[in-house]
Residue, then its C-alpha position, 0 to 999 in steps of 0.5 A: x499488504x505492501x510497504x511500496x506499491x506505487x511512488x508519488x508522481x511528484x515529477x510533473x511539469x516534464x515528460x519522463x519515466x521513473x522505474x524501480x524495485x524492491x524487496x521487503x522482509x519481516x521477521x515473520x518469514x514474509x518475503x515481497x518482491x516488487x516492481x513499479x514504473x510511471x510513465x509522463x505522457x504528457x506534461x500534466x497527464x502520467x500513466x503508473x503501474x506495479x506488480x508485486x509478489x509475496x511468500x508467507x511462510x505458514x503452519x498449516x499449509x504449504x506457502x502462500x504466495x499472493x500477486x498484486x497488480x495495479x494500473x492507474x492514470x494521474x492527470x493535473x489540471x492546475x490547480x486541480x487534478x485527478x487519479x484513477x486506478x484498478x487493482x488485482x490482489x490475492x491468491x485464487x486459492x484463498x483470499x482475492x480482490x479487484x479494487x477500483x479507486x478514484x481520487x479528486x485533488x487540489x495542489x499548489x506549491x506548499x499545500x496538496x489535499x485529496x478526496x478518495x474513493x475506493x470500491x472493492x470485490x472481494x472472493x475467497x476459496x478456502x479449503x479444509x483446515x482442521x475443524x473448519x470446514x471449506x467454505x466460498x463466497x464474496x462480498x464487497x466494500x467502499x472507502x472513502x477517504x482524504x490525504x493532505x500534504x503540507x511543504x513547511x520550507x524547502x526541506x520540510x514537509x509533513x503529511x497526513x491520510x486516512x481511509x475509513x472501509x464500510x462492508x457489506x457482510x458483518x465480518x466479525x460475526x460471520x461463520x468465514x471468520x475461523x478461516x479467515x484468521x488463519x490468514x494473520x500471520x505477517x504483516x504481508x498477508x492477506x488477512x491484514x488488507x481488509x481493514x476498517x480504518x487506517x491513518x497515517x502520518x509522514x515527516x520529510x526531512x531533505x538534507x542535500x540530496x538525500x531525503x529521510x522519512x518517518x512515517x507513523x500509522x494504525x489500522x484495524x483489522x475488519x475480520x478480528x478488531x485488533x488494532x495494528x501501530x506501526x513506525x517506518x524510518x526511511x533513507x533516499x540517497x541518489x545514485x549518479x544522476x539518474x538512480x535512486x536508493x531507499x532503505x526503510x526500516x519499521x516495526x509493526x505492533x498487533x495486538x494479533x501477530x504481536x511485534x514484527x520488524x521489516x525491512x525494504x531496499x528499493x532501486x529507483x531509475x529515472x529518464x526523460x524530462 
């Protein structure tokens, strides 16, 4: 739904902040915006939050324009560690979901790997479209999931993720999916957050300060099976000693939406430590 929501807590061992913003773009007229912070209470214990805006361009009705918030808590205690979080995403006219994740962790200096959970309360409101007639309901689902990360030398680090959703409603036979369609438009919209799997795969290259990442992945959609591939090329320069920037660069392939370049810049500031 959003190319960053939240960035890695990698700063412990100090108490510090980090704050950043972004804008993402798609070639699909999808606009986000995007603010972000964590917050070191202590040492091993970080606080994180992030709200995000986004405006789809759509056909059939006037702009659609969802929210996204989320809060959660990470807390290390050498070597294992665990996060929590809630989260709001959607638009009340439409599509929405409260989320609640949970992740259990190991992690030494050359490898991490993590279990996660996530619960999920899904609603929509849709009006009238064409031969489609309004409809409301709910219905839930849970993910379970593992993320593992992997330092190779001081420069190079890969890692890996995926998330596997099961629901409680047959989304693919039931009479909501006709609307819920019409949703798929941008990589950005809402439709593209009820998946049944994803998988991801990131390459870090540091070079001096600088960082650059690729990142490849897939998902499929849980409303109409179609698969999604996607590659992501992102460059981390400093800005003085206490900012960041990164540009990121990708391009989605669906078998639903066809082929969709993005574009994201993100600020990052930092204090504290």
């Amino acid at each position: 739904m959003l190319a960053l929501l939240l960035i890695a807590s990698s700063a412990f061992g100090s108490e510090g902040y980090i704050l950043g913003a972004g804008l993402e773009a798609d070639s699909a007229d999808g606009l986000g915006a995007t603010l972000i912070g964590e917050l070191g209470i202590t040492e091993k214990t970080w606080i994180s939050a992030a709200v995000a805006r986004n405006t789809l361009d759509l056909a059939f009705r006037d702009d659609l324009e969802t929210w996204y918030g989320d809060l959660g808590i990470d807390h290390w205690f050498k070597p294992f560690g665990f996060r929590a979080g809630v989260a709001y995403w959607g638009d009340k006219d439409s599509l929405e979901s409260r989320d609640w994740r949970a992740s259990v962790y190991w992690r030494v200096k050359e490898f991490s790997v993590a279990g996660d959970y996530e619960s999920r309360d899904l609603s929509f409101d849709l009006a009238t479209v064409d031969l489609f007639p309004a409809r409301r309901g709910g219905f839930g689902a849970e993910g379970v999931g593992l993320t593992a990360g992997f330092e190779l030398s001081d420069s190079v680090s890969i890692g890996l993720s995926g998330m596997d959703y099961d629901y409680d409603v047959n989304l693919r036979l039931d009479n909501n999916r006709g609307l819920l369609e019409l949703l798929s438009f941008s990589r950005l919209s809402l439709i593209n957050s009820l998946v049944d799997y994803r998988a991801y795969a990131t390459l870090g290259l540091q070079s001096g300060q600088s960082r650059w990442q690729f990142d490849v992945g897939t998902w499929k959609g849980e409303v109409d099976g179609g698969t999604t591939r996607t590659a992501t090329i992102r460059f981390l320069n400093p800005l003085g000693d206490n900012a960041d920037v990164e540009f990121s660069l990708g391009l989605d392939d669906s078998e639903i939406y066809g082929s969709v370049t993005f574009f994201s810049v993100f600020l990052y500031f930092y204090g504290g430590g």
